[in-house]
N, C-alpha and C positions, 0 to 999 in steps of 0.2 A: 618587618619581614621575618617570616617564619625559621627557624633552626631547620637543620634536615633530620636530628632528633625530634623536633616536635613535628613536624610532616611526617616522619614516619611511626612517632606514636600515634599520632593520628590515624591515620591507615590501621593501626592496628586495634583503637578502639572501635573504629566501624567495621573491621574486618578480623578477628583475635585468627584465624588459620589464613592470615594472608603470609605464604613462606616469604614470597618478596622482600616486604614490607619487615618481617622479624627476621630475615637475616641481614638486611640493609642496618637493621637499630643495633642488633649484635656489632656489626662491623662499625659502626659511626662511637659505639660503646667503648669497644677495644682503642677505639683508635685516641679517644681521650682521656684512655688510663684509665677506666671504671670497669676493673678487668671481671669482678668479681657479676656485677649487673649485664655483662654481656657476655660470660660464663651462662647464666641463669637464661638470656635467650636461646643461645644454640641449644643448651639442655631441651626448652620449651618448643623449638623448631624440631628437632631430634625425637620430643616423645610421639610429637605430630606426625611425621615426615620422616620414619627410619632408615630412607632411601634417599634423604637429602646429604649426601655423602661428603660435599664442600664443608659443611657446617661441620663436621668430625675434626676434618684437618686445621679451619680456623679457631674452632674449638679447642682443640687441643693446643694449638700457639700462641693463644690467648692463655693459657693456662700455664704456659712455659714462660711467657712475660711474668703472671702474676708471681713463679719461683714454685710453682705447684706441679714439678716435674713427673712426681707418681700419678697422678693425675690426669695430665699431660700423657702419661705413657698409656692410661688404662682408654682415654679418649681416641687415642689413635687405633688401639684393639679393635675397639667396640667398632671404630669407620671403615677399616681395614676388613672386619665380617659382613659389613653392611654393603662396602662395594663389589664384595666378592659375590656376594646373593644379587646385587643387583648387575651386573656383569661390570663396571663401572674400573676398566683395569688401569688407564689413567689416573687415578684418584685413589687406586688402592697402592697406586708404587710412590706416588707423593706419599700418601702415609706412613708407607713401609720406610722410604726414606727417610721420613720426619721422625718416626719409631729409636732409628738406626741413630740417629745424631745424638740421641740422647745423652747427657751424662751419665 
């Protein structure tokens, strides 16, 4: 039986601009401590999809795991402009709130 990492590499080898699919491997990434490999998705969904606004916030808690706080701070900016252009005010006050927590 297949992983839900390799299901969704897969998807992404048939598919490399499936958001789905790269934000699902991001999330399955983070979630088994491969903070850094699933940093480099959201980036990859993000340069795609600058309006994919979720991938900012998990991106950036991903980055706050890895102890990469600056980081972490500058990921939230970037989602927090990104929801703001896409009108997305849900997603830009998780940010702004994630921003705030900061140390």
């Amino acid at each position: 039986m297949s992983s839900r990492l390799e299901i969704l590499e897969g998807m992404l080898a048939q598919d490399p601009a499936n958001t789905f699919a790269r934000y699902g491997l991001a999330m399955e990434l983070a979630k088994g401590g491969r903070y850094a490999d699933a940093v480099r998705q959201f980036e990859e969904l993000i340069a795609n999809k600058p309006d994919y606004c979720a991938a900012y916030f998990h991106g950036g808690q991903t980055l706050e795991k890895a102890g990469e706080l600056e980081e972490a701070a500058a990921m939230y900016r970037r989602g927090i402009e990104a929801a703001r252009q896409a009108g997305d005010t849900h997603t830009r006050m998780e940010l702004e709130g994630a921003l705030a927590l900061l140390p």
